[in-house]
DRENDO-1510 file (C-alpha; in Angstrom, 1 decimal, always signed):
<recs>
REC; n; res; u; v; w
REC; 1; UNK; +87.2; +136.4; +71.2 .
REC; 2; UNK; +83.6; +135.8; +71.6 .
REC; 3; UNK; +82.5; +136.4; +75.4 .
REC; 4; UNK; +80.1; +133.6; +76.6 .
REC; 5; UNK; +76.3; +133.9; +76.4 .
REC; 6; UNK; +73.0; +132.7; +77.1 .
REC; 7; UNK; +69.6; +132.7; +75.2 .
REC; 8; UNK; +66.7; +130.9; +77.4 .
REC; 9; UNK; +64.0; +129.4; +75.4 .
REC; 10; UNK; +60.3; +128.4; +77.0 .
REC; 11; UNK; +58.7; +125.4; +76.1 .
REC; 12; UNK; +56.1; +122.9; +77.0 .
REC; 13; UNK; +53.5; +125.7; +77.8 .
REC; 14; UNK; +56.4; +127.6; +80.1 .
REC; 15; UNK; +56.7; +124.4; +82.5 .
REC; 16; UNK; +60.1; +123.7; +80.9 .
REC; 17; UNK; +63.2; +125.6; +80.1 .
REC; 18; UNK; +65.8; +125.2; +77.4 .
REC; 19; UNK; +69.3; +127.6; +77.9 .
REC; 20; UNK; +71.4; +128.0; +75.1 .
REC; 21; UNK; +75.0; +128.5; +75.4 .
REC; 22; UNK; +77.1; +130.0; +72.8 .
REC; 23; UNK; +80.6; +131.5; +72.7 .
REC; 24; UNK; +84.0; +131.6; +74.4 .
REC; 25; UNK; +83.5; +129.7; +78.2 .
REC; 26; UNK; +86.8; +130.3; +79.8 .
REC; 27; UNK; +87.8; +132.3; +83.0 .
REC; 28; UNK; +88.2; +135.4; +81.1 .
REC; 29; UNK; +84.9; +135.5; +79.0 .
REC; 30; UNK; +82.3; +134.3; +81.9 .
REC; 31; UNK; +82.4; +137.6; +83.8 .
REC; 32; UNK; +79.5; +138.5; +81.0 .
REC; 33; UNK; +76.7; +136.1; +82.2 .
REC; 34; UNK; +76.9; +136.2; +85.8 .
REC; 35; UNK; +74.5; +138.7; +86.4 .
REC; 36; UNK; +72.4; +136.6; +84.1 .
REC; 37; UNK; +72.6; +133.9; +86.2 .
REC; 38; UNK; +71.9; +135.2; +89.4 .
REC; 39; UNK; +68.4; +136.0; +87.5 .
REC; 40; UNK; +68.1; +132.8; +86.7 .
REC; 41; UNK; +68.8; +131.3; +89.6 .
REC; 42; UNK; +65.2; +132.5; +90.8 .
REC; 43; UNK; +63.2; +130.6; +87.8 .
REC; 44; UNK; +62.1; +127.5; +88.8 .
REC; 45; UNK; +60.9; +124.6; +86.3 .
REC; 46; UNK; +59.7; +121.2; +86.2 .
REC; 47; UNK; +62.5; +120.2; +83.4 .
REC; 48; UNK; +65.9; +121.9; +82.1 .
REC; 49; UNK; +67.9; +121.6; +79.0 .
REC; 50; UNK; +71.5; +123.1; +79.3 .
REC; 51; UNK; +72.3; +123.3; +75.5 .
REC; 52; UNK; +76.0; +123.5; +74.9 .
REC; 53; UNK; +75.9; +122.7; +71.2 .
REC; 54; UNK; +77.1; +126.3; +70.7 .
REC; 55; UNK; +80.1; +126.8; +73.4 .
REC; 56; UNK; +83.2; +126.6; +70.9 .
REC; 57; UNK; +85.9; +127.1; +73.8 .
REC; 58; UNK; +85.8; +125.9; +77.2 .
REC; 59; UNK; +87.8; +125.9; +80.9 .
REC; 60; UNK; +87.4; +124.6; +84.3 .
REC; 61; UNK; +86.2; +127.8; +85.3 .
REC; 62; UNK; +83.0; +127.9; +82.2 .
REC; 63; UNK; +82.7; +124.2; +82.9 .
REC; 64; UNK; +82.1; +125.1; +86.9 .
REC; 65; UNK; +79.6; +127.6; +86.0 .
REC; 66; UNK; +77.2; +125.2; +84.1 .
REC; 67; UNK; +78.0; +122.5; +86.6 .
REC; 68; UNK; +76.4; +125.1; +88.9 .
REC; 69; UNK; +73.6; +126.1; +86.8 .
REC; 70; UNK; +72.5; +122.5; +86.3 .
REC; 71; UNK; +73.0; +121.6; +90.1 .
REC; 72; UNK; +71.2; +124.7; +90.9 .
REC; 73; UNK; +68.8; +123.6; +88.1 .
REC; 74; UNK; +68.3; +120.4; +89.7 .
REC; 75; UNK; +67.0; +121.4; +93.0 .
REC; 76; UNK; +63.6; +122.2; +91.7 .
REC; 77; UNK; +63.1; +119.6; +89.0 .
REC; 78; UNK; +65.3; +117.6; +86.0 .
REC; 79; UNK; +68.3; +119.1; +84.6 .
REC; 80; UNK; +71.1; +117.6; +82.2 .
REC; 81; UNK; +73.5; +118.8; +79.5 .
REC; 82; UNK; +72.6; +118.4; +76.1 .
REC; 83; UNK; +74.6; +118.7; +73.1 .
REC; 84; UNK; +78.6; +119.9; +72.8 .
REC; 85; UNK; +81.6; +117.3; +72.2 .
REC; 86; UNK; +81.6; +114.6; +74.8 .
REC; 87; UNK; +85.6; +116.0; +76.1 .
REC; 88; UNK; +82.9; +119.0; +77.3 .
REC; 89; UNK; +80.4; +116.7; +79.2 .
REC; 90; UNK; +82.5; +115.0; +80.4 .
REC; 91; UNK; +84.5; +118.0; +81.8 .
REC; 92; UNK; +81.4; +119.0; +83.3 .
REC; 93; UNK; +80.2; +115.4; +85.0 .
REC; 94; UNK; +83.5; +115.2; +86.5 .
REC; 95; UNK; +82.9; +118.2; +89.0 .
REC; 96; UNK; +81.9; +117.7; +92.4 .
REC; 97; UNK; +78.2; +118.1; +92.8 .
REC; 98; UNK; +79.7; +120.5; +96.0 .
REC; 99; UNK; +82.7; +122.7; +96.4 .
REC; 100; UNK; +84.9; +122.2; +98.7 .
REC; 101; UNK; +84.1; +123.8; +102.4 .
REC; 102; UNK; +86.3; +126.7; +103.2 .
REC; 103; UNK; +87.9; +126.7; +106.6 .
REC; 104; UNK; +85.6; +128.8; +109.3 .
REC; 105; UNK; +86.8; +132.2; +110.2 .
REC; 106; UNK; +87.5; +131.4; +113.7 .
REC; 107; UNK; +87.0; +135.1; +114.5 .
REC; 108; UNK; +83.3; +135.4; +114.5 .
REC; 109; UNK; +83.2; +132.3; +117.4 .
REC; 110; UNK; +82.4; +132.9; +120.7 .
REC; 111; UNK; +85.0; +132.4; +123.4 .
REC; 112; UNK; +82.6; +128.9; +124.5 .
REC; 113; UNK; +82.9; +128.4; +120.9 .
REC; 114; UNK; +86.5; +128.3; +120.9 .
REC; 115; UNK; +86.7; +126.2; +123.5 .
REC; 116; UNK; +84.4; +123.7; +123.1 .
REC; 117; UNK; +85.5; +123.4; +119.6 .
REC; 118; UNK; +89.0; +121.5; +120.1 .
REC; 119; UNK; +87.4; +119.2; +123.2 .
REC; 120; UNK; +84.6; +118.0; +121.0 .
REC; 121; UNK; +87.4; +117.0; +118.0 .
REC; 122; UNK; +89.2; +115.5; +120.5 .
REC; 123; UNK; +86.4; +113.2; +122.1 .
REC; 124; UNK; +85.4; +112.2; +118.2 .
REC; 125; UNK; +88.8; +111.3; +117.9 .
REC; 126; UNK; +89.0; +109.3; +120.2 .
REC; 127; UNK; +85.9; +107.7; +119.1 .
REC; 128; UNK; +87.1; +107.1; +115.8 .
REC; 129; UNK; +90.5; +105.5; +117.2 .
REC; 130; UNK; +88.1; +102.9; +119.7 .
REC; 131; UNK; +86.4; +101.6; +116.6 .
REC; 132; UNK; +89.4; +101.0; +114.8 .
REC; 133; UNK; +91.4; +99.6; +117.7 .
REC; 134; UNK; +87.9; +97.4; +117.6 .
REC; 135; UNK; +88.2; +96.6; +114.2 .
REC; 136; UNK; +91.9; +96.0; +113.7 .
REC; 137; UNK; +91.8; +93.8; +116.6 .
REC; 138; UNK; +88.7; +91.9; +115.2 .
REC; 139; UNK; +90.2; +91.4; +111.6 .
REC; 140; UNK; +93.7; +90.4; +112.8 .
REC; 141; UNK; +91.8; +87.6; +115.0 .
REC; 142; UNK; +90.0; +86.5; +112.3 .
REC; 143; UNK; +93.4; +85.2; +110.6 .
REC; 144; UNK; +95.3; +86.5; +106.9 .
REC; 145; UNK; +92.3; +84.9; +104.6 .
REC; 146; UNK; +89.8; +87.7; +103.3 .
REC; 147; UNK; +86.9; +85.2; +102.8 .
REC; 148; UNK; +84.9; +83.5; +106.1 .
REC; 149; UNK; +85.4; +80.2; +107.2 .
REC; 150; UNK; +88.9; +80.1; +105.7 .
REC; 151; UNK; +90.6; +81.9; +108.4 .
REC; 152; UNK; +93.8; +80.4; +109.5 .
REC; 153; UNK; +96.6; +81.2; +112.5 .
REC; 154; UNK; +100.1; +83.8; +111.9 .
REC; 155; UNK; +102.9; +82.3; +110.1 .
REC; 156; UNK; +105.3; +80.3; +112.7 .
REC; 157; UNK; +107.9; +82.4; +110.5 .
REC; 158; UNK; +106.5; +86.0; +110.7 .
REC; 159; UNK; +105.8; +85.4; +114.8 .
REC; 160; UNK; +109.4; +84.5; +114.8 .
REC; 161; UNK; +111.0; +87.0; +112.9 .
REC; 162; UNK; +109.1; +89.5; +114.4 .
REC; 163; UNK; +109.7; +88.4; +118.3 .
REC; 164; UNK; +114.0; +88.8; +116.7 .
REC; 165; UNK; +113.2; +92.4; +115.7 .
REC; 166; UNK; +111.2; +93.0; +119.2 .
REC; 167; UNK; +112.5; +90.9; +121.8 .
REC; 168; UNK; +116.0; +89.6; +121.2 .
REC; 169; UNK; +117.2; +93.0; +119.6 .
REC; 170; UNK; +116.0; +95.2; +122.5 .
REC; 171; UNK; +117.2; +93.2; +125.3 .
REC; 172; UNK; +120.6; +95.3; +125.4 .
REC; 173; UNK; +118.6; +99.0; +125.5 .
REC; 174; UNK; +116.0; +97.4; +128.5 .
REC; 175; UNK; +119.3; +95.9; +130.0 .
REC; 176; UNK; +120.9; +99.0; +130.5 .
REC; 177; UNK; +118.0; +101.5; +131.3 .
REC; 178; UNK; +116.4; +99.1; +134.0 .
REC; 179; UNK; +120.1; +98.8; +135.6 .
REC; 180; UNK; +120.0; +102.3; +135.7 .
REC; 181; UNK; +116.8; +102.5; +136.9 .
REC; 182; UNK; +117.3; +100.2; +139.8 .
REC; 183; UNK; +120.1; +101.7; +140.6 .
REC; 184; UNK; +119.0; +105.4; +140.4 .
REC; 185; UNK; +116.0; +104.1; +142.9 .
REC; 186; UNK; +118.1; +102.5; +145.5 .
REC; 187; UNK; +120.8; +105.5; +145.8 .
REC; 188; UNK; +118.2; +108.1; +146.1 .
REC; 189; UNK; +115.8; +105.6; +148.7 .
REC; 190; UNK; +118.8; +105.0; +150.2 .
REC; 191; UNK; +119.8; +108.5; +151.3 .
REC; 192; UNK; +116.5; +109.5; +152.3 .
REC; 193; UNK; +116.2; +106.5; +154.7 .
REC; 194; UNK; +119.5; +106.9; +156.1 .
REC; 195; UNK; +118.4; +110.1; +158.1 .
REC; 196; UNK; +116.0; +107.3; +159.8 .
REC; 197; UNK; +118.4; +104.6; +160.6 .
REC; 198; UNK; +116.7; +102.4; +158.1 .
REC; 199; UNK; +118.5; +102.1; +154.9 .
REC; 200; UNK; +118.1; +98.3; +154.7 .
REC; 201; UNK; +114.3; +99.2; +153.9 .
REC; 202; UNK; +115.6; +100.8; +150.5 .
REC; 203; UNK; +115.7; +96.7; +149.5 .
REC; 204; UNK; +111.6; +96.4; +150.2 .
REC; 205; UNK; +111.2; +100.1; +148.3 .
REC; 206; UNK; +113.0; +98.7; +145.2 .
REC; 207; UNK; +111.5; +95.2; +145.2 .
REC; 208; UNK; +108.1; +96.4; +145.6 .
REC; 209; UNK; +108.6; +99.7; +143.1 .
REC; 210; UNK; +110.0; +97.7; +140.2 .
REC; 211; UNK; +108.3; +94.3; +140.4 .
REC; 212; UNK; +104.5; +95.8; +140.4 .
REC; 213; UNK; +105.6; +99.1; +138.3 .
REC; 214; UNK; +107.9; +100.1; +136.9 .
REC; 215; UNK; +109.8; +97.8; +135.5 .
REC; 216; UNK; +106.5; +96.6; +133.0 .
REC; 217; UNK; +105.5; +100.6; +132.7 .
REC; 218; UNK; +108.9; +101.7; +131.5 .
REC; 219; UNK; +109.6; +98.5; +129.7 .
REC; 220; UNK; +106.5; +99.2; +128.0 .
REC; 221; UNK; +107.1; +102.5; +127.4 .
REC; 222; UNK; +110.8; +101.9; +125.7 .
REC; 223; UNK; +108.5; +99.2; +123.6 .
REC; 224; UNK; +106.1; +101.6; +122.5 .
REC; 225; UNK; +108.6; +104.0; +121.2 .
REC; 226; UNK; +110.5; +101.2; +119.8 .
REC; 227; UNK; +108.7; +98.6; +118.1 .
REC; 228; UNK; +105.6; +100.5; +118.2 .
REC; 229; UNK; +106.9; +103.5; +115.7 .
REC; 230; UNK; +108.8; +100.1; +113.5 .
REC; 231; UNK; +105.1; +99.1; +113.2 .
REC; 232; UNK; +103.9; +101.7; +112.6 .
REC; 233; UNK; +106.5; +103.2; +109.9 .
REC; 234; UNK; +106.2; +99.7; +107.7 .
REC; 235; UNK; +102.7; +99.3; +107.6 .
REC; 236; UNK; +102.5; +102.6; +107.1 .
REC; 237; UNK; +105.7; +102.6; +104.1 .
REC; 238; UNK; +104.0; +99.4; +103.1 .
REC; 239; UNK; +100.2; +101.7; +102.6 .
REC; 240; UNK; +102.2; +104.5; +100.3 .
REC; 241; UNK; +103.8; +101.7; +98.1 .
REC; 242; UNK; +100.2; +100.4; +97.4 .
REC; 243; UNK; +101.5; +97.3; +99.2 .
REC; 244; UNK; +98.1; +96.5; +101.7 .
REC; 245; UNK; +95.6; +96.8; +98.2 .
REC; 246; UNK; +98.2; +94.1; +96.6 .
REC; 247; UNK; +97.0; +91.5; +99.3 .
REC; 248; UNK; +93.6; +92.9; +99.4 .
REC; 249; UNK; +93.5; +91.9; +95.5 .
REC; 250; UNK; +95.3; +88.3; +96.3 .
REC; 251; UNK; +92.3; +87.7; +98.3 .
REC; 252; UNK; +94.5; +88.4; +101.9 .
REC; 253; UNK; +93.2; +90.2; +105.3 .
REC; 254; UNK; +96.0; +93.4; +105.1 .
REC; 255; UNK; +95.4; +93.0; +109.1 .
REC; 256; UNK; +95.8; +89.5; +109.5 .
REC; 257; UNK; +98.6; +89.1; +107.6 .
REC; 258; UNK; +100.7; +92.4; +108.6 .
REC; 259; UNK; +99.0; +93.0; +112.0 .
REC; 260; UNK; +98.5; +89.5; +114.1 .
REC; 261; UNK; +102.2; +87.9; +113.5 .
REC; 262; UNK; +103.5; +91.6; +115.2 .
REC; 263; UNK; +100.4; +91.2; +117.9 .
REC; 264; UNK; +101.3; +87.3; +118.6 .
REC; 265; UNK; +104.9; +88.2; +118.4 .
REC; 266; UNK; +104.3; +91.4; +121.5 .
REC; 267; UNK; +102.7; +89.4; +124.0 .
REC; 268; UNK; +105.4; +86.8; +124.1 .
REC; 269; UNK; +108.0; +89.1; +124.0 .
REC; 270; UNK; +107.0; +92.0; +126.7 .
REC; 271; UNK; +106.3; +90.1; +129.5 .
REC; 272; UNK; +110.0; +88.0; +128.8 .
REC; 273; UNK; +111.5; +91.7; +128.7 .
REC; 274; UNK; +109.9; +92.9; +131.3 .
REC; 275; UNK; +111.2; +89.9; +133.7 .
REC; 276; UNK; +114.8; +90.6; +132.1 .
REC; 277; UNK; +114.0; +94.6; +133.1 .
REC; 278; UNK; +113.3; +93.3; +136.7 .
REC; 279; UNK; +116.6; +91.2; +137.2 .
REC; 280; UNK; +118.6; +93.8; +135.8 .
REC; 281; UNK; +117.1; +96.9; +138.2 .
REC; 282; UNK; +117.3; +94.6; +141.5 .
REC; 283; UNK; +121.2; +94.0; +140.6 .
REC; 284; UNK; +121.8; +97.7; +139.7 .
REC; 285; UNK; +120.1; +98.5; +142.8 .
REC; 286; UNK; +122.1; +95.5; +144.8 .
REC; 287; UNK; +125.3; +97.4; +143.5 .
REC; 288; UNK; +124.4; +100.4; +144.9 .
REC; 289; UNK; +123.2; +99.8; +148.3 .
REC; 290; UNK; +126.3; +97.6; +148.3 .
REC; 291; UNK; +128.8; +100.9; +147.2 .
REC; 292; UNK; +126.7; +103.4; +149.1 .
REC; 293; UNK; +124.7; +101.9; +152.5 .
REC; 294; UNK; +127.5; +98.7; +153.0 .
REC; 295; UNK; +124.5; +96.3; +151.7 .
REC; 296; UNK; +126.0; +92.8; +151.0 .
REC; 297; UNK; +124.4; +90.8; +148.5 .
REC; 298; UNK; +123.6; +88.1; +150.7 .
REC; 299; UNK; +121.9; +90.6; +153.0 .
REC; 300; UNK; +119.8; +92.3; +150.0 .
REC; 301; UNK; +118.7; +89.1; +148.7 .
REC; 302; UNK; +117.6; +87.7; +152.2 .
REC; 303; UNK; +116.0; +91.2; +152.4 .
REC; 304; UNK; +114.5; +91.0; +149.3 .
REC; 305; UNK; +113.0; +87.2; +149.9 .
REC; 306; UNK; +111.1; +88.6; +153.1 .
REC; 307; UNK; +109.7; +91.7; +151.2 .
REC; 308; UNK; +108.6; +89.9; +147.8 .
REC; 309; UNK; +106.8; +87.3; +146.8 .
REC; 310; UNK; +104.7; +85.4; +143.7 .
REC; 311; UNK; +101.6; +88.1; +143.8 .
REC; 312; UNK; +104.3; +91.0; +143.9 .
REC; 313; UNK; +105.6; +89.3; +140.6 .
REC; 314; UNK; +102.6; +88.4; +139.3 .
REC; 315; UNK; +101.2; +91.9; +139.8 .
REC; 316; UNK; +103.4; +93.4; +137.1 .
REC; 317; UNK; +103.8; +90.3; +134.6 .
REC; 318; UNK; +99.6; +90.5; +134.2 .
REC; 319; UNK; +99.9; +93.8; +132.8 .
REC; 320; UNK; +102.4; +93.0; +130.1 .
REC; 321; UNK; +100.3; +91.1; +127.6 .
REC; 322; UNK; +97.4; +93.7; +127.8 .
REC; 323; UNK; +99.9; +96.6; +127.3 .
REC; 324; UNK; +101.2; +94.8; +124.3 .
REC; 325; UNK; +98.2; +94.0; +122.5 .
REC; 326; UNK; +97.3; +98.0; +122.9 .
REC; 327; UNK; +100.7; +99.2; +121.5 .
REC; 328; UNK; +100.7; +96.8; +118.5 .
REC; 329; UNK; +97.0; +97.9; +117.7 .
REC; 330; UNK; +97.5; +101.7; +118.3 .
REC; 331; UNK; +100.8; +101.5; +115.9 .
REC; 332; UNK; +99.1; +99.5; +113.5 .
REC; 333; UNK; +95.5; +101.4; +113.4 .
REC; 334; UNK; +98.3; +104.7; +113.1 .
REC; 335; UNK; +100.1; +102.9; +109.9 .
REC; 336; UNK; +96.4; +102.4; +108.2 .
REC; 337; UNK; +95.6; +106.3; +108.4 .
REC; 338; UNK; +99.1; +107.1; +106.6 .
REC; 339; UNK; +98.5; +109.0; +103.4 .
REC; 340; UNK; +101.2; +108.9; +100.0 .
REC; 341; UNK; +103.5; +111.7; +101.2 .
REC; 342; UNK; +106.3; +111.4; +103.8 .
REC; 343; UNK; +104.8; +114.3; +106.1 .
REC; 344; UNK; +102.0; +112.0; +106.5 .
REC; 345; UNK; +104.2; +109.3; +107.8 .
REC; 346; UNK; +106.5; +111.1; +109.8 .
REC; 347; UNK; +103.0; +112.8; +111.5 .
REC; 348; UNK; +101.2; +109.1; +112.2 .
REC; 349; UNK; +104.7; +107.5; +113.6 .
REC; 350; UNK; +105.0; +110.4; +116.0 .
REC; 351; UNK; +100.9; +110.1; +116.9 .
REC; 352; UNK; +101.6; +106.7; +117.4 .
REC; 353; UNK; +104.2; +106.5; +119.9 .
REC; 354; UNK; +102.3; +109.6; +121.9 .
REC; 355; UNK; +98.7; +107.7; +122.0 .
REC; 356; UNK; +100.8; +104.1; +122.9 .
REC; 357; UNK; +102.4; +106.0; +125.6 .
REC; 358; UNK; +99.6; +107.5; +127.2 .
REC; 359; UNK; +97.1; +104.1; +126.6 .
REC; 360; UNK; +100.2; +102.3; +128.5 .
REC; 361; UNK; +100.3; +104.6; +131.4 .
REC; 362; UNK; +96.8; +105.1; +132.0 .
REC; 363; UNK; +96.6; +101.2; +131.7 .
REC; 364; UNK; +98.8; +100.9; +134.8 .
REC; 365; UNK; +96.9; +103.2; +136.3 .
REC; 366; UNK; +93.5; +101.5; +136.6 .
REC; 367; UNK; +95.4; +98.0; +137.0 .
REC; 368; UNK; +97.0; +99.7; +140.2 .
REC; 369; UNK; +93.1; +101.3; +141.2 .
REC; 370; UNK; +92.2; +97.4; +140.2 .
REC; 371; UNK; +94.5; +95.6; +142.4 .
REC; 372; UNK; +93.8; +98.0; +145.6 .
REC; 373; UNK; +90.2; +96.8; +144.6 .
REC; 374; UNK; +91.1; +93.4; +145.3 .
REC; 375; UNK; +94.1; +93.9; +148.0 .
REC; 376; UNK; +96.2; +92.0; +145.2 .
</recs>
């Protein structure tokens, strides 16, 4: 077997240089003009001719080498492949212009290194997540119709169907936790107010607690990790089956057509659940106080008429359409990023409910810094 070669020629008075490959360019044979190279590599002309008229064999490996001498080449003037079959050009065109990037070696970085490192990844991801949250929400407003001025509203249908899978279907789930909830938050009120003689105030604690918090914050929170990982995992199944390019090719808005009927469908159905979350914790908790304090329901709903009112109500129900518009968005902006492989998916589902989560609860958070802002 012929090891590879090289014979440099000089031409046009010295200003130009012509190599000439010949031999065997495979993995194997190469080891014989590296150092050649490396001389090479310090030579700089105004025009070179990589001749490969005269390589009868060649690998990936030989075919990175010349892709390196004509990059290298390149830098100080014009450089192209001459010559050879065109399977061996090609070869050689279809390499990256760079290699890939190894990993750092975390072990020459600086303890501020290390850990500034992680909290500037973090704040660009959270960058890149704003201006997708910016543009999924701008392309599901504009409607399911790719071109401008043709825009048009959700299918009736899809808003429907869609409200089924995430209203109607998690009504038993939100029944059950917010009884529990209610209930949960009137025993333990209860026994702590007893030591003062004022058990009947455990109605005011649970009115207050579950109509302004937490009967939207958990009902959002069930939400989130419910229909937000469904979005999330179809668009997402719907991305590795090539699905989304199929309606980018019809001449469809991927977003508008998978995104604003799930959007639409939130905003109706969180605040609705969150109202049936509400009625379900004040009975859980009028069962209690009833069983443990002697609380008659007549009693805990006079109570709770003095202690309540429309802004207590109202203070919770404002929050549900903003804290569905964020989960749909962060689930859907988490199904665009999935890749073909299942790892992928499993990986955004899981990101997805984590981020939904956490918008959701600091959400209530500056509503609740809002509304002291305001005395609401």
């Amino acid at each position: 077997m012929d090891n590879a070669a090289i014979d440099v020629e000089q031409f046009e008075g010295g200003a130009a240089q012509r190599l000439r490959l010949s031999g065997v360019w495979r993995n194997t044979t190469i080891d014989a003009v590296l150092g050649q190279l490396n001389d090479l590599r310090s030579d700089s002309h105004t025009r070179v001719e990589i001749d490969i008229s005269g390589v009868s064999k060649l690998d990936t490996s030989g075919a990175w080498l010349i892709r390196r001498m004509q990059l290298a080449a390149a830098e100080h003037g014009d450089a192209k492949v001459v010559g050879g079959s065109e399977v061996m050009r090609e070869l050689i065109a279809a390499l990256p212009e760079q290699p890939e990037v190894p990993p750092p070696n975390l072990s020459n970085r600086s303890p501020v290194q290390l850990v500034l490192d992680p909290i500037g990844r973090f704040v660009i991801d959270i960058w890149h997540d704003v201006v997708a949250m910016s543009y999924v929400l701008g392309s599901a407003v504009r409607g399911a119709q790719s071109k401008e001025k043709r825009g048009r509203s959700a299918s009736i249908a899809s808003v429907v169907n869609q409200m089924d899978h995430m209203g109607v279907r998690a009504v038993p789930i939100i029944l059950l936790m917010s009884f529990l909830i209610g209930a949960i938050i009137a025993q333990q009120g209860a026994f702590q107010l007893r030591y003062f003689g004022a058990e009947v105030f455990v109605v005011d604690l649970v009115g207050i607690l579950q109509l302004r918090e937490i009967g939207v914050l958990l009902t959002a929170i069930m939400v989130a990790g419910r229909s937000g990982s469904a979005i999330t995992a179809e668009i997402g199944s719907m991305k590795m089956r090539e699905e989304v390019d199929a309606l980018k090719v019809i001449g469809l808005n991927p977003i508008g057509v998978l995104v604003l009927p799930r959007i639409i469908a939130l905003v109706i159905a969180l605040p609705l659940l969150t109202v049936i979350a509400n009625f379900a914790a004040l009975y859980g908790a009028a069962v209690v106080t009833w069983a443990y304090s002697g609380i008659t329901f007549q009693v805990f709903l006079s109570r709770l008429h003095d202690a309540v009112d429309y802004t207590t109500l109202a203070a919770g129900l404002i929050k549900a359409p903003f804290m569905a518009i964020v989960i749909s968005i962060v689930a859907a902006v988490e199904g665009m990023k999935v890749g073909g492989s299942a790892e992928s998916l499993g990986h955004h589902v899981t990101a997805s409910v984590v981020k939904s989560i956490f918008v959701v609860i600091l959400m209530d958070g500056l509503f609740a810094m809002f509304y002291a802002a305001i005395n609401f």
